[in-house]
C-alpha positions in Angstrom: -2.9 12.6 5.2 0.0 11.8 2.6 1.8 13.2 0.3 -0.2 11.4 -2.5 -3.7 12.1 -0.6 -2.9 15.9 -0.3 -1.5 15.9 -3.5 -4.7 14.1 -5.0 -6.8 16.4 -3.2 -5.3 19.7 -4.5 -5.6 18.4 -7.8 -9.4 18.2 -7.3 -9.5 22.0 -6.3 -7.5 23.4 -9.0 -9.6 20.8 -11.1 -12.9 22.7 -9.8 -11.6 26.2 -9.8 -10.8 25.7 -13.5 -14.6 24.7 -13.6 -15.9 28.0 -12.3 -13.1 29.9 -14.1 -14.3 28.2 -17.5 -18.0 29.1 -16.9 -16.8 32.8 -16.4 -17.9 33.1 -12.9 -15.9 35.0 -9.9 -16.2 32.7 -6.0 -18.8 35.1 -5.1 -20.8 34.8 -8.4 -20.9 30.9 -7.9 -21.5 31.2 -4.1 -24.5 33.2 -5.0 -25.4 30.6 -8.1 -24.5 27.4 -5.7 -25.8 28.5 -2.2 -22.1 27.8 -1.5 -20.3 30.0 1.1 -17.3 31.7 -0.5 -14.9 31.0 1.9 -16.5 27.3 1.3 -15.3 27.8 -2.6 -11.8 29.1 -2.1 -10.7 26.7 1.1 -12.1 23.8 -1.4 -10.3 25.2 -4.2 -7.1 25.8 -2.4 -7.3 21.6 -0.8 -7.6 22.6 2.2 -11.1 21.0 2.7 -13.3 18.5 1.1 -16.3 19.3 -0.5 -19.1 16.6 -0.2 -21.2 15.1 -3.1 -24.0 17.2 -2.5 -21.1 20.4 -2.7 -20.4 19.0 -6.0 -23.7 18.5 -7.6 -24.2 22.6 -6.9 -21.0 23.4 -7.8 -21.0 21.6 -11.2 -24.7 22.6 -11.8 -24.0 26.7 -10.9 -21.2 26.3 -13.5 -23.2 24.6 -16.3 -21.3 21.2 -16.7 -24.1 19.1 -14.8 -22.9 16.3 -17.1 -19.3 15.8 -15.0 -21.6 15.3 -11.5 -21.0 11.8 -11.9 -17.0 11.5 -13.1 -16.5 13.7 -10.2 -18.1 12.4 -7.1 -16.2 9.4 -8.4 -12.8 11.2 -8.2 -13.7 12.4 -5.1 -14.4 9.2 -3.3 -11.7 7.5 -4.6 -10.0 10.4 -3.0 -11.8 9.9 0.6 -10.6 6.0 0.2 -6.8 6.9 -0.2 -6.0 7.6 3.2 -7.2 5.1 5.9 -6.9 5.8 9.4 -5.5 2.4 11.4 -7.3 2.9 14.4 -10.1 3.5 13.0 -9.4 0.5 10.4 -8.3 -1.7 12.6 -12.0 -1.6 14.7 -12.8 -4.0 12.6 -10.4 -6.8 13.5 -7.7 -8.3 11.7 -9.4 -11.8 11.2 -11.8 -9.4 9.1 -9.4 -7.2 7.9 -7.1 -10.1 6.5 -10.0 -12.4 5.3 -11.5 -9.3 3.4 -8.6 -8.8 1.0 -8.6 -12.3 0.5 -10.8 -12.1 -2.8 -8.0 -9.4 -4.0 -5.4 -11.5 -4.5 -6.7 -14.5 -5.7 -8.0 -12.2 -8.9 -4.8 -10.6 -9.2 -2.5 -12.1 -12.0 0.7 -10.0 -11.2 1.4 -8.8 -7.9 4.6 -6.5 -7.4 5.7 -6.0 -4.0 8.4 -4.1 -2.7 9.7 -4.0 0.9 11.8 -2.7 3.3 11.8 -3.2 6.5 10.3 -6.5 6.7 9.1 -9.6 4.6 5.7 -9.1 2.4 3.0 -10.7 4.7 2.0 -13.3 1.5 5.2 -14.6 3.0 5.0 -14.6 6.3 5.3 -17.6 8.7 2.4 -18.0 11.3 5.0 -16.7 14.3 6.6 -14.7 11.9 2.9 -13.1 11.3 2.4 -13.6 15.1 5.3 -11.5 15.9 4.3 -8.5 14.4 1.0 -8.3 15.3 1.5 -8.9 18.7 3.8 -6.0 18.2 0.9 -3.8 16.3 -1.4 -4.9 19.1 0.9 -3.0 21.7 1.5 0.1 19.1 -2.2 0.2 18.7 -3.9 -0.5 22.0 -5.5 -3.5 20.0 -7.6 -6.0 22.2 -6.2 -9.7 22.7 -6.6 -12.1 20.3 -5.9 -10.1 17.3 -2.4 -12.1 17.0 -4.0 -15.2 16.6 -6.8 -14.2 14.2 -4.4 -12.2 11.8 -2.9 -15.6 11.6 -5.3 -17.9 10.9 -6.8 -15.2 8.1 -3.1 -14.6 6.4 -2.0 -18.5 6.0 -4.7 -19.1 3.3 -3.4 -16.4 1.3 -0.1 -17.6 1.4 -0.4 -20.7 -0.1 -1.9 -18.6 -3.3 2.2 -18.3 -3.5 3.5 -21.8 -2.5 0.8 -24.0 -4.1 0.6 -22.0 -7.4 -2.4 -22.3 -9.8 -0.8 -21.6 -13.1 -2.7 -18.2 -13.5 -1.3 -15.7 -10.3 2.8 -14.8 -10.7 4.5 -12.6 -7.9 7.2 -10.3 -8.2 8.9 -9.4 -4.9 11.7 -6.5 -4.4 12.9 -6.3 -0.9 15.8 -4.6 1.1 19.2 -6.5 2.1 17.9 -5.6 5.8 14.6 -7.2 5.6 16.9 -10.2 6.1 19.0 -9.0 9.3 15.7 -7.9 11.2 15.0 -10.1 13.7 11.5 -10.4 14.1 9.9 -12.9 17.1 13.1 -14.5 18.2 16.3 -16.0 16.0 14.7 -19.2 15.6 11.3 -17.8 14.4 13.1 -15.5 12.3 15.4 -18.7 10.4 12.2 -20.5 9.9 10.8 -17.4 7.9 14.3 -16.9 6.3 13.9 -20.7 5.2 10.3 -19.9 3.6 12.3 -17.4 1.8 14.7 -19.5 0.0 12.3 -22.1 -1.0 9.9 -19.5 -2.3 12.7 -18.2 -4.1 12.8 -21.3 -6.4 9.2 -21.5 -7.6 8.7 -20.9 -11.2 5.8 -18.1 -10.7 7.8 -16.4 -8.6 10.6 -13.6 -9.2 12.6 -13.0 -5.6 14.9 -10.1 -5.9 17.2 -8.4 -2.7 19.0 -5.1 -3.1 22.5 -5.7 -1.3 23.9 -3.8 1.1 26.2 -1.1 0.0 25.2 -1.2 -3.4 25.3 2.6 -5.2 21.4 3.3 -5.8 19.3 4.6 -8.6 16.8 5.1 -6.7 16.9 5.3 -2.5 14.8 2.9 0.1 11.6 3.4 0.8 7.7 2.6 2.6 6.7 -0.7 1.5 4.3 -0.8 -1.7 1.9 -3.3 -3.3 0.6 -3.1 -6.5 -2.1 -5.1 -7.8 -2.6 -6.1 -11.7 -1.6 -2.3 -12.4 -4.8 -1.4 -10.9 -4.4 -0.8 -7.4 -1.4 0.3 -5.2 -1.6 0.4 -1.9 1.5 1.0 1.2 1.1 1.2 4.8 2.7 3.5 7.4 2.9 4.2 10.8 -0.6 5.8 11.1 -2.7 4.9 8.0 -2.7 3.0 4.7 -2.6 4.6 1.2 -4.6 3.3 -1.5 -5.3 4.4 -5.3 -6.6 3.4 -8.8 -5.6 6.4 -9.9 -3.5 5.6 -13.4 -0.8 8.4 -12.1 -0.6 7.3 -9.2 -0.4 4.0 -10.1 2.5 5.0 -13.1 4.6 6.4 -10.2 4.6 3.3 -7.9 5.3 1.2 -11.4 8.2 3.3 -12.2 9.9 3.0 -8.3 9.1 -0.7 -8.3 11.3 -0.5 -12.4 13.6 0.9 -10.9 14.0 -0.8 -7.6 14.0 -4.2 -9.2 16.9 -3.0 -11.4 19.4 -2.5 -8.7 18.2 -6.1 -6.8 19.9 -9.6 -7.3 17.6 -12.5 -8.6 18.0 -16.4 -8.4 21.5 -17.8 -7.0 22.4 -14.3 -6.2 19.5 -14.3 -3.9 19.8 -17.3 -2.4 23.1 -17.1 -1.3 22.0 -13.6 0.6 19.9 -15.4 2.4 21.8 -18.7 3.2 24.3 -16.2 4.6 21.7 -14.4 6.5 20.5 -17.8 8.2 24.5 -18.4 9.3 25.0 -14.9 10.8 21.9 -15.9 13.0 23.3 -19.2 14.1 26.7 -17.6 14.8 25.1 -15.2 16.5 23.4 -17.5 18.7 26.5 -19.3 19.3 28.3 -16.2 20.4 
């Protein structure tokens, strides 16, 4: 689970304890009131386990606030949702996956992205896209296919950025090293550098790169998007983190603040990634 997740679900315990403490009750009076187990109530209120709606409806009733059941179980699902497990995800396949979120980000009038270690997948090329998930297939033990599929899903969504329709505007943040990490091959990886640039050009569109070297406000981190300020979401290595939680989402908000303030916009930019493209073809020539 994450930090967020854990930290999310801690909250909720303390949030309950201060329930029963309120209503005057000790863990064994509301086990008795609930039908709870005690060591149910204090590994609940400690976060170290998740109590189920029906736990919560008996735990809010026993304490007298039968009005919160509702505000609650809400809380606590959102909670369940912010930790997704990728194998368990990805069962689904990645044409399903990718066409599912589809709906998302046509809605969404601002999108802020930050990235670090490789380029938002709204702005992927198809090999670039194919590159990485054949990649993910490996890390994953993912059947065959799921290349080609997370392909034809993702290139619809990407011309929500190229086409523009007036309403959605993007604001992207990403790492000098996105740049220098060769994904697919040097060729596939100038084509996507060449998306880049011309994306970087587009009125709804704000492109920003932190240079190498520069002194930083804030440090690197996992990849983030966030989603009309009402959704965030980031992926790692195992599992993807999700919220609509407003602190949550005020924490991502400040990051991508204060990521965008140390990044170069416009010419600036531009010229990082022009250069980028010639260090590939030297390299290639070496």
């Amino acid at each position: 689970m994450t930090e967020h997740a854990q930290s999310a679900k801690r909250a909720f315990g303390i949030r309950l304890r201060d329930l029963r403490k309120d209503a005057g009750l000790t863990g064994r009076q509301l086990a008795d009131a609930s039908g709870l187990h005690n060591t149910k109530i204090s590994r609940i209120e400690h976060g170290q386990q998740n109590p189920s709606e029906a736990d919560i409806r008996q735990w809010c009733i026993a304490c007298g606030v039968a009005r919160m059941i509702p505000e609650l179980i809400a809380v606590q699902r959102e909670i369940e949702q912010m930790w997704v497990e990728w194998r368990r995800h990805l069962r689904a396949g990645q044409r399903h996956i990718q066409s599912r979120a589809a709906a998302l980000y046509e809605k969404t009038g601002l999108l802020c992205v930050y990235e670090s270690t490789r380029v938002p997948g709204i702005l992927q090329t198809p090999r670039y896209v194919r590159a990485l998930f054949t990649a993910a297939s490996a890390l994953y033990d993912l059947p065959e296919g799921e290349a080609e599929a997370a392909v034809a899903a993702r290139m619809p969504r990407q011309k929500l950025v190229t086409a523009g329709n007036g309403r959605n505007r993007y604001c992207f943040v990403l790492e000098a090293g996105v740049l220098d990490t060769v994904i697919g091959s040097p060729e596939v990886m100038r084509e996507q550098l060449g998306l880049l640039a011309g994306i970087a050009t587009l009125p709804h569109v704000s492109l920003g790169l932190i240079p190498r070297g520069k002194t930083r406000s804030l440090y690197p981190g996992e990849g983030f998007y966030i989603f009309d300020e009402t959704l965030v979401r980031s992926e790692l290595w195992s599992g993807g983190f999700r919220s609509t939680q407003p602190e949550e989402i005020g924490t991502y908000l400040r990051a991508f603040t204060m990521l965008r303030a140390q990044a170069v916009f416009g010419a600036a930019a531009r010229a990082m990634i022009e250069q980028a493209i010639e260090r590939l073809q030297t390299d290639e020539n070496t």
